[in-house]
C-alpha positions as CSV (number, residue, x, y, z in Angstrom):
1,X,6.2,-17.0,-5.7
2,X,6.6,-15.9,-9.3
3,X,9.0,-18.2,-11.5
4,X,12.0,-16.9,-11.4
5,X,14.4,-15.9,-14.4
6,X,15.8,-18.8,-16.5
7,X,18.8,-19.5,-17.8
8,X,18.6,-17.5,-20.6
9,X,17.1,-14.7,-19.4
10,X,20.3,-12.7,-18.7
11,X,21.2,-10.8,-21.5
12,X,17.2,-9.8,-21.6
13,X,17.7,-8.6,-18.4
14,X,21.1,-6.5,-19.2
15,X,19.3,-4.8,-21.6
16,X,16.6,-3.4,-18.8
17,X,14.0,-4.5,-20.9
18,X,11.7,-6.3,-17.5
19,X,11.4,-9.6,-16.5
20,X,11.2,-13.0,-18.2
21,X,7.4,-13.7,-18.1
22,X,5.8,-16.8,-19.2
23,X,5.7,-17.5,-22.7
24,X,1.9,-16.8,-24.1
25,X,-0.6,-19.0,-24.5
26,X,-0.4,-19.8,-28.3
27,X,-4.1,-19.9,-29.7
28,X,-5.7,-20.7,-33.2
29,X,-7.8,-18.0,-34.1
30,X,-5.5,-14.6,-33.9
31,X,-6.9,-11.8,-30.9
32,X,-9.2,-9.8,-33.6
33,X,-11.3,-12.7,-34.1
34,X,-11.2,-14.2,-30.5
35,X,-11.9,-10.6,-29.1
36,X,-16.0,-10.7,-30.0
37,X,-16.7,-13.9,-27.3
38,X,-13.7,-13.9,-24.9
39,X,-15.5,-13.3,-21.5
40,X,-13.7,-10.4,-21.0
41,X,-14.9,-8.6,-23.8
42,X,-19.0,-9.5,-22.5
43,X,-17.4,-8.4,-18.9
44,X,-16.4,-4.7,-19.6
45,X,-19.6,-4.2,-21.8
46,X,-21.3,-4.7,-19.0
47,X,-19.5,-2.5,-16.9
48,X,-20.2,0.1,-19.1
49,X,-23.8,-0.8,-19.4
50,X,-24.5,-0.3,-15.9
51,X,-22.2,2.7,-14.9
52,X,-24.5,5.2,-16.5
53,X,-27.6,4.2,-13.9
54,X,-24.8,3.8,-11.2
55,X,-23.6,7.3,-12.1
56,X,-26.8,9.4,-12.7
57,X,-27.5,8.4,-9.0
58,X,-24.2,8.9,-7.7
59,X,-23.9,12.5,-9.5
60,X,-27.4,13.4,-8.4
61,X,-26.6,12.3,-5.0
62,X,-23.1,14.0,-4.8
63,X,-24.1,17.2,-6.2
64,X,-27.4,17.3,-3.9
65,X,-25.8,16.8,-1.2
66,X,-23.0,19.2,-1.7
67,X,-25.0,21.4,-2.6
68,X,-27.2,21.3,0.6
69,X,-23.8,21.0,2.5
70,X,-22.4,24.4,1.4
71,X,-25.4,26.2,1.1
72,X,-26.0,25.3,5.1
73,X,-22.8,26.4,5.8
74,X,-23.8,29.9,7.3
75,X,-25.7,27.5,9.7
76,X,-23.5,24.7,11.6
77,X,-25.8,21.8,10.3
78,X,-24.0,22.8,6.8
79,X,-20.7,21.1,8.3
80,X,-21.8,18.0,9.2
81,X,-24.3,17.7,6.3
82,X,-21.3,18.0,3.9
83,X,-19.6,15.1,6.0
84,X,-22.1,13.1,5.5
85,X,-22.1,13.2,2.3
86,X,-18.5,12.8,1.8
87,X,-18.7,9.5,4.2
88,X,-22.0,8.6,1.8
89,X,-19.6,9.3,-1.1
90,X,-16.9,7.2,0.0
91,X,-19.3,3.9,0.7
92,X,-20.4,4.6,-3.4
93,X,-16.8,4.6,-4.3
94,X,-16.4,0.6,-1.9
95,X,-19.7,-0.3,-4.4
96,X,-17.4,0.9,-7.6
97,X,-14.2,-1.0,-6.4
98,X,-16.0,-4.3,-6.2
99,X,-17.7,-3.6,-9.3
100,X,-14.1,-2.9,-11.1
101,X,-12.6,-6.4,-9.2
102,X,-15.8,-8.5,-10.3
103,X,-16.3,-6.8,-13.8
104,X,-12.9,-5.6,-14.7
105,X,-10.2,-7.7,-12.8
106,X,-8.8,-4.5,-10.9
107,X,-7.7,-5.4,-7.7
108,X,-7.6,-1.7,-5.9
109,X,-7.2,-1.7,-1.9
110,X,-9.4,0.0,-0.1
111,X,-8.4,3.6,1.3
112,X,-7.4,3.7,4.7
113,X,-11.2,4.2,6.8
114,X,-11.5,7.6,8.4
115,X,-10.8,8.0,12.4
116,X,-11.5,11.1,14.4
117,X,-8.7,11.5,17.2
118,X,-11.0,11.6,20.0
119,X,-13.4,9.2,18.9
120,X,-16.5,11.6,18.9
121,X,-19.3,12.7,15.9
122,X,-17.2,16.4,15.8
123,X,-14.0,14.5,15.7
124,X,-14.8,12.1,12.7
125,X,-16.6,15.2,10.9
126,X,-13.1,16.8,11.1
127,X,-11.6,13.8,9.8
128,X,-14.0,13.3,7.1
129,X,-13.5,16.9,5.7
130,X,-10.1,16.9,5.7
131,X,-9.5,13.5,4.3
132,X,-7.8,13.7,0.5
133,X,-9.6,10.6,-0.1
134,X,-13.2,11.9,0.6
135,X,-12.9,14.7,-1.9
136,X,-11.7,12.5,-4.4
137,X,-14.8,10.5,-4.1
138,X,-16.5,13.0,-4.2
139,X,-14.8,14.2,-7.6
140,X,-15.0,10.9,-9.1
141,X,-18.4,11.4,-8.6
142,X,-18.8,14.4,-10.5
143,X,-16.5,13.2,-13.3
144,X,-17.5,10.3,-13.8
145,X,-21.0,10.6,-15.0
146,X,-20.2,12.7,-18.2
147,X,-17.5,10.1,-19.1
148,X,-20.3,7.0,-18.6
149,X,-23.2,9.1,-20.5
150,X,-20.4,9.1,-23.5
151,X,-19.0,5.4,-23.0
152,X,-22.6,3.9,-22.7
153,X,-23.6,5.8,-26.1
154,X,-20.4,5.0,-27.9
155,X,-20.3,1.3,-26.8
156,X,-24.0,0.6,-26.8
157,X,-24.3,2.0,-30.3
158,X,-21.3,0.0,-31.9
159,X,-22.5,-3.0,-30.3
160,X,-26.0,-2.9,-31.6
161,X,-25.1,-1.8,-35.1
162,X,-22.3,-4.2,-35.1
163,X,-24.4,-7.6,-34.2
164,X,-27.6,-6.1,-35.5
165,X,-26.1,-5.3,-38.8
166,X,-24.4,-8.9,-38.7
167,X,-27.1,-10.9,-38.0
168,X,-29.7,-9.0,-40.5
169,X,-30.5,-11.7,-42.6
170,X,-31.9,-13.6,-39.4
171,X,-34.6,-11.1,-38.6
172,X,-35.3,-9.5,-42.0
173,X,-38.5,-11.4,-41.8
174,X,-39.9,-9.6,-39.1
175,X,-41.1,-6.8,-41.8
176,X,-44.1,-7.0,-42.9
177,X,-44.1,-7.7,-46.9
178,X,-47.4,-7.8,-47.2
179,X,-47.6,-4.0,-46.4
180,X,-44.9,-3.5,-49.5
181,X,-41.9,-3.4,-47.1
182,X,-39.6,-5.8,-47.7
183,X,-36.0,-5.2,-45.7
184,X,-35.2,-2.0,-44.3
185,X,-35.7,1.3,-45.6
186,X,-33.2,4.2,-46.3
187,X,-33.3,6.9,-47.5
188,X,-30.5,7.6,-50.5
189,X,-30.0,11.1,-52.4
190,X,-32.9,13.1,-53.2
191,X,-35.0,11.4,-51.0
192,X,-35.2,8.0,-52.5
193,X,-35.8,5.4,-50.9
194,X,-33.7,2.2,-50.8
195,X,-34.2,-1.3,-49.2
196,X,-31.5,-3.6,-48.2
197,X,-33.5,-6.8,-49.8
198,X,-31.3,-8.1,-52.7
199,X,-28.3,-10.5,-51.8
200,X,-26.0,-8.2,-52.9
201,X,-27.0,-5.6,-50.5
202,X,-27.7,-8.2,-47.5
203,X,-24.3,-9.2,-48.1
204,X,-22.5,-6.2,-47.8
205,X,-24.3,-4.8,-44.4
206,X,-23.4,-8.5,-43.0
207,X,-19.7,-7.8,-43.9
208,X,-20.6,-4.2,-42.5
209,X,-21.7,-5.6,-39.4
210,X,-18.5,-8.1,-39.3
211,X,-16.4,-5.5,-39.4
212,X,-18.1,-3.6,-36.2
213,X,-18.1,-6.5,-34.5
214,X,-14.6,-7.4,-34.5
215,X,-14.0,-3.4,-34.0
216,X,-16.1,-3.2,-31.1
217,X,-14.5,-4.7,-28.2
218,X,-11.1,-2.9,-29.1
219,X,-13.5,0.4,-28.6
220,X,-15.3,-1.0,-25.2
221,X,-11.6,-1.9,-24.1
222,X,-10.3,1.8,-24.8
223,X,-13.1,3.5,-23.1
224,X,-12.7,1.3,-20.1
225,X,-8.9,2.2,-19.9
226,X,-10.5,5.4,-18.7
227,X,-12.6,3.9,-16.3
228,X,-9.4,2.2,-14.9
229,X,-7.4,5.1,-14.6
230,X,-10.3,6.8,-12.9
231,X,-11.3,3.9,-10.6
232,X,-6.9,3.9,-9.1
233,X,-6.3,7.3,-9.3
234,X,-9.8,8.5,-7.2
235,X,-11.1,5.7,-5.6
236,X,-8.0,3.6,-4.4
237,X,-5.4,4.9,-1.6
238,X,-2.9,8.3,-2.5
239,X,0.3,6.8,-3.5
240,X,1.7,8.8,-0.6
241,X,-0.3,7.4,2.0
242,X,0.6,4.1,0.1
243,X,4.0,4.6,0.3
244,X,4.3,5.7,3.9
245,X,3.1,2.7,5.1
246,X,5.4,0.7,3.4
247,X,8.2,2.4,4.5
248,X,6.9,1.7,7.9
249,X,6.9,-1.9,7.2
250,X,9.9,-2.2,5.9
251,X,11.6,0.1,9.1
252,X,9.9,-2.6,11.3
253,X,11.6,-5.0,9.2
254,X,14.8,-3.5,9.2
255,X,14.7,-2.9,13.1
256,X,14.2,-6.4,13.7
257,X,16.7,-7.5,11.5
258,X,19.5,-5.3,12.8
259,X,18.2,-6.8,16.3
260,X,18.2,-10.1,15.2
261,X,22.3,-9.4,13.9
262,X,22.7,-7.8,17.4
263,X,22.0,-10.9,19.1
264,X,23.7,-13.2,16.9
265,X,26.9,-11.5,17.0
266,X,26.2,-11.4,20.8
267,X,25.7,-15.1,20.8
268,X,28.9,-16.1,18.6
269,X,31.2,-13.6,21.0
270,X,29.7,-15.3,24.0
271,X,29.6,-19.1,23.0
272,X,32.6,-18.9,20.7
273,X,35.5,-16.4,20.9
274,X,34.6,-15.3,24.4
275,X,34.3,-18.7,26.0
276,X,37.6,-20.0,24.8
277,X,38.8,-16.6,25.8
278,X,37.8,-17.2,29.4
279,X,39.4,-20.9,29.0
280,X,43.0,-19.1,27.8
281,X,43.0,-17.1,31.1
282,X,42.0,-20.2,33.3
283,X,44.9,-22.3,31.2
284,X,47.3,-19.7,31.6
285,X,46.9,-19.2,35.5
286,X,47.2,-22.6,35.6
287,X,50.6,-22.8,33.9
288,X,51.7,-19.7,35.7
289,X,51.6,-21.8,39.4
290,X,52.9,-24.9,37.8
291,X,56.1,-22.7,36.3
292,X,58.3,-23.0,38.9
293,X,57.8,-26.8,40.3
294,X,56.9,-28.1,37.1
295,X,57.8,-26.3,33.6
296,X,57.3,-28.9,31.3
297,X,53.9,-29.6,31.9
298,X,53.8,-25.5,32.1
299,X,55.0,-26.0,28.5
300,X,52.4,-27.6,27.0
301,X,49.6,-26.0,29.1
302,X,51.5,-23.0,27.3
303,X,51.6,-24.5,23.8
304,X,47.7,-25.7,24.5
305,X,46.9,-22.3,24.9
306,X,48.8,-21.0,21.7
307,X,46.2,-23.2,19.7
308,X,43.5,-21.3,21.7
309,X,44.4,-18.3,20.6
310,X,44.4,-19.0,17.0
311,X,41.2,-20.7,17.0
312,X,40.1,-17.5,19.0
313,X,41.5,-15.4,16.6
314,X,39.8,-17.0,13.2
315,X,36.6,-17.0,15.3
316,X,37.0,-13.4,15.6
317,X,38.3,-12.7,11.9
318,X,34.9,-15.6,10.9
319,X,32.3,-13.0,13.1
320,X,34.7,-9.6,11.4
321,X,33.9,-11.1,8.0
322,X,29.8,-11.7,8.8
323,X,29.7,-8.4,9.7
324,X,31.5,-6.4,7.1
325,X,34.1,-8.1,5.0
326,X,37.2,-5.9,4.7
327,X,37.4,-7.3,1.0
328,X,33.9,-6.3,-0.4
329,X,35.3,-2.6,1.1
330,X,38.6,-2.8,-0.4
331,X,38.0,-4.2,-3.8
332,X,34.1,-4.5,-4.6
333,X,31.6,-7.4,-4.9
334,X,34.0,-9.1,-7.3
335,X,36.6,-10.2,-5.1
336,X,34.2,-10.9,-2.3
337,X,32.0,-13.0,-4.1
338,X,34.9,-15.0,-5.2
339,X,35.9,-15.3,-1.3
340,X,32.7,-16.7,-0.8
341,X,32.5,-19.1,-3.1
342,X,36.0,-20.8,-2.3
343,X,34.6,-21.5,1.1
344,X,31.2,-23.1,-0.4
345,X,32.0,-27.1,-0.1
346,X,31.0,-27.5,-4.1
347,X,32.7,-25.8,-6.9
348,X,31.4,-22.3,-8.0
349,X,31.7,-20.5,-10.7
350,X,31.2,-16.4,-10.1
351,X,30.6,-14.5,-12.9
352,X,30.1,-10.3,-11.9
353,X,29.6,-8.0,-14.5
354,X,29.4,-4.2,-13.4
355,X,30.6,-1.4,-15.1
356,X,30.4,0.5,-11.6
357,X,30.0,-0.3,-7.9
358,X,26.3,0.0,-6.5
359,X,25.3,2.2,-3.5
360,X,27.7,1.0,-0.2
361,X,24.1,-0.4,1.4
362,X,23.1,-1.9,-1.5
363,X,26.4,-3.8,-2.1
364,X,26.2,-5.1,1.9
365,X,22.6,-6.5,1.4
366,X,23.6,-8.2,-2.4
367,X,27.3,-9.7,-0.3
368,X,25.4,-10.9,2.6
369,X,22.3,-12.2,0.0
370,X,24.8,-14.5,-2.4
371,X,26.1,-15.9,0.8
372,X,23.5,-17.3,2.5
373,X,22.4,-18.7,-0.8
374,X,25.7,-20.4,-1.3
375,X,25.3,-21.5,2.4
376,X,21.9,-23.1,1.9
377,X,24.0,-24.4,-1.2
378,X,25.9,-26.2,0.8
379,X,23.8,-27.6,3.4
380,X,20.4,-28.5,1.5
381,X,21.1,-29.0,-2.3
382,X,23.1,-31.6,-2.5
383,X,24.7,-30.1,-5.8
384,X,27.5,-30.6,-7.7
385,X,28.2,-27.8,-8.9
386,X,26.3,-24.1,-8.5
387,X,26.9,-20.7,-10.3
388,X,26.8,-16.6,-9.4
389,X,25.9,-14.2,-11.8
390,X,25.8,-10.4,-11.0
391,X,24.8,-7.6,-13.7
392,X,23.7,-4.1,-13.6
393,X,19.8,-4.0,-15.8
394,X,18.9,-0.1,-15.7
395,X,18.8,1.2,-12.3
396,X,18.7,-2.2,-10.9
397,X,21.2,-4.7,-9.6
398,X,20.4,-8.2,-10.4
399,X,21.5,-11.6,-8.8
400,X,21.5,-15.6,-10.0
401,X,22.7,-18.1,-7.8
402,X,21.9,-21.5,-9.4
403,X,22.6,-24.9,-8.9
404,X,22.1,-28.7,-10.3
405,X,20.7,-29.8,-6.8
406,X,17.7,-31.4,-5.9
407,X,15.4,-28.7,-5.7
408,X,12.5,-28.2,-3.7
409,X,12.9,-24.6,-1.9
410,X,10.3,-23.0,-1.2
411,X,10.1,-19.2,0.4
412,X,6.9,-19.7,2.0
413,X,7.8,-22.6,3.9
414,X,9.5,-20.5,6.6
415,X,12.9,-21.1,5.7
416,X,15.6,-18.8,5.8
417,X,15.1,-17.8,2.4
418,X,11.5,-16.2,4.2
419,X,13.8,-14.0,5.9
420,X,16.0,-13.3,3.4
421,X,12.9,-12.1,1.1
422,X,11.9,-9.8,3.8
423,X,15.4,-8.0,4.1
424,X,15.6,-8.0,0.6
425,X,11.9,-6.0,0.6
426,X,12.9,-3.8,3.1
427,X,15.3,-2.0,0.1
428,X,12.3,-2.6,-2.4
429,X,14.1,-5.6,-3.5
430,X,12.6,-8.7,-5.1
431,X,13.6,-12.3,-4.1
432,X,12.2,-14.7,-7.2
433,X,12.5,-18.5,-6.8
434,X,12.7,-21.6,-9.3
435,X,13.1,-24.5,-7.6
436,X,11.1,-27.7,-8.9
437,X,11.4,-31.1,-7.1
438,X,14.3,-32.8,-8.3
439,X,16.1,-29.3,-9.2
440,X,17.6,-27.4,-10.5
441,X,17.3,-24.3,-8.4
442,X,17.7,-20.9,-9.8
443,X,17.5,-18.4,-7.3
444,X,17.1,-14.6,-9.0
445,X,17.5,-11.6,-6.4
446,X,16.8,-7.9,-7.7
447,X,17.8,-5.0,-5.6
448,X,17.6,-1.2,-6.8
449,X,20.9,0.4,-7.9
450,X,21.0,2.8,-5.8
451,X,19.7,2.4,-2.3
């Protein structure tokens, strides 16, 4: 899980200005210098070295077979020659993605693999030709190939002038002086020519070269932006289909958890209120028989079942209150965080600072979120002391429950804090821990504004 936001974080956060990352990683030669021999720089040089062989054959491939494909099509081999080529288009476009993870650190999922209905070679031809995905393979492949002729020549050229240049005085020698040639030859105004021989001159094309060399891999870097935006936005799933099945996800989620609420309030009504319920009738019969030969002990069969019915009656109002509070209704996340936290067994300080009240939803999960925190407050963290903070940052409503406890939770270890990250993604919410061994714990929730 990623660190969550410290301390002093908050007013960063109020500002909507993102998330506290990690502090960088302080180095002592400045990024113009280091740029030349990172391995990042060598990485994306080489991706742009071998895209323009990868993309003459890709283009030529594409085009022929499209080509072929449409020209066909007053025949019916025309239909599943252009499928074919889309499906051959779409196994070039896997290639380019794990090119683009091993070369460039782009981690793009795979598109969703075609499926006729039916399972048959007419039914997948269908679903080949109208899959958004194949065509945009298919225009990547056309598209890309000018861009890699042009960011092969730019990069190739400033790389070899800029080391070339740098390193001149190394392999001056390699002219033959003997043949009256000593350095290399321009040619100036007027046809003149002029040779870089004399100090003077070696040391200004090194300083020429210098400068290249440290310009360079800001230049590779900038042309392979492109090749970035091309690799997501043509090769990698449609933000649709992307989004679709997370909403999916997140309505199995949501199903499950409303089940799983179903059955606890079932559980508490049958084990709690509706046991002692049951135990008040039987109580009551009995001190209905014994009212005539025996009131006093009628009495306090009477008075036991008094008590009964109070405890009955908090059990209900306790199971009322896990389902809805009346007080988060009535008078916002204030109040009912404040209810909460003079029921936690350490003292808590709530701080909420909102300048309006967030969607009714969202306001439910972000109630029902600070209180199971405070409850695993209670029962795990052995604090002495633990603290609420709620603020608006932009469109999105943020959440800090920390304490001075011992630390050690963990959201993959299956606890209930795994479940409460997966309601809290069901709303596209973020659930961020900080919780080193021996503590303190800062617990950072981020839900969007509106739901």
């Amino acid at each position: 899980m990623a660190t969550a936001y410290g301390p002093d974080t908050r007013d960063h956060q109020r500002d909507g200005s993102g998330a506290g990352d990690r502090p960088p990683v302080k180095h002592v030669l400045p990024a113009a210098l280091r740029a030349p021999f990172e391995g990042r720089t060598w990485r994306e040089f080489v991706y742009l070295m071998l895209s323009l062989p990868i993309s003459v054959v890709l283009f030529s491939f594409a085009i022929t077979m499209t080509s072929l494909g449409i020209g066909m099509l007053i025949t019916f081999l025309g239909i599943p020659v252009l499928a074919a080529g889309l499906a051959m288009c779409r196994g070039f476009g896997a290639l380019e993605r794990t090119r683009a993870r091993a070369l460039l650190k782009l981690d793009v999922a795979d598109p969703a693999p075609v499926r006729g209905r039916t399972g048959g070679l007419m039914s997948w031809v269908g679903a080949v030709l109208k899959s958004g995905v194949s065509w945009r393979h298919l225009l990547y492949a056309v598209l890309h190939f000018p861009w890699a002729v042009f960011a092969f020549c730019v990069s190739l050229t400033f790389w070899a002038y800029g080391w070339g240049a740098l390193t001149y005085p190394l392999w001056r020698w390699v002219f033959p002086v003997y043949a009256g040639v000593d350095g290399i030859q321009l040619y100036g105004d007027r046809g003149h020519r002029v040779y870089l021989d004399s100090p003077f001159e070696l040391a200004v094309t090194g300083a020429v070269g210098l400068l290249l060399v440290l310009v360079t891999p800001w230049i590779v870097r900038g042309l392979v932006c492109v090749d970035r935006v091309m690799v997501i936005g043509l090769l990698g799933p449609s933000r649709l289909a992307t989004r679709v099945t997370e909403l999916e996800s997140d309505r199995g989620v949501v199903v499950d958890t409303a089940a799983a609420d179903l059955r606890r309030i079932e559980r508490d009504l049958h084990d709690g209120a509706q046991a002692r319920l049951v135990a008040l009738a039987m109580g009551l019969g009995l001190a209905k028989e014994k009212l005539t030969h025996d009131p006093q002990a009628a009495a306090r069969m009477v008075d036991e079942a008094h008590g009964e019915v109070k405890v009955a009656l908090q059990e209900l109002r306790d199971l009322a209150r896990g389902i809805h509070p009346a007080v988060l209704t009535d008078r916002g996340l204030d109040a009912a965080l404040s209810a909460i936290a003079s029921r936690c067994t350490v003292p808590v300080t709530v701080d909420v600072d909102l300048d309006a009240r967030p969607a009714q939803a969202i306001e439910g999960i972000a109630y029902f979120t600070v209180s199971e925190l405070l409850q695993n407050v209670s029962k795990h963290a052995h604090a002495t002391r633990a603290t609420v903070d709620v603020w608006r940052a932009s469109s999105r409503l943020m959440l800090q429950v920390t304490d001075d406890g011992r630390g050690g939770a963990d959201v993959a270890a299956g606890s209930g804090l795994a479940g409460l990250n997966e309601r809290l993604d069901a709303v596209d919410g973020i659930l961020l821990v900080d919780s080193p061994a021996g503590g303190p714990t800062t617990v950072t929730a981020e839900l969007p504004w509106r739901g």
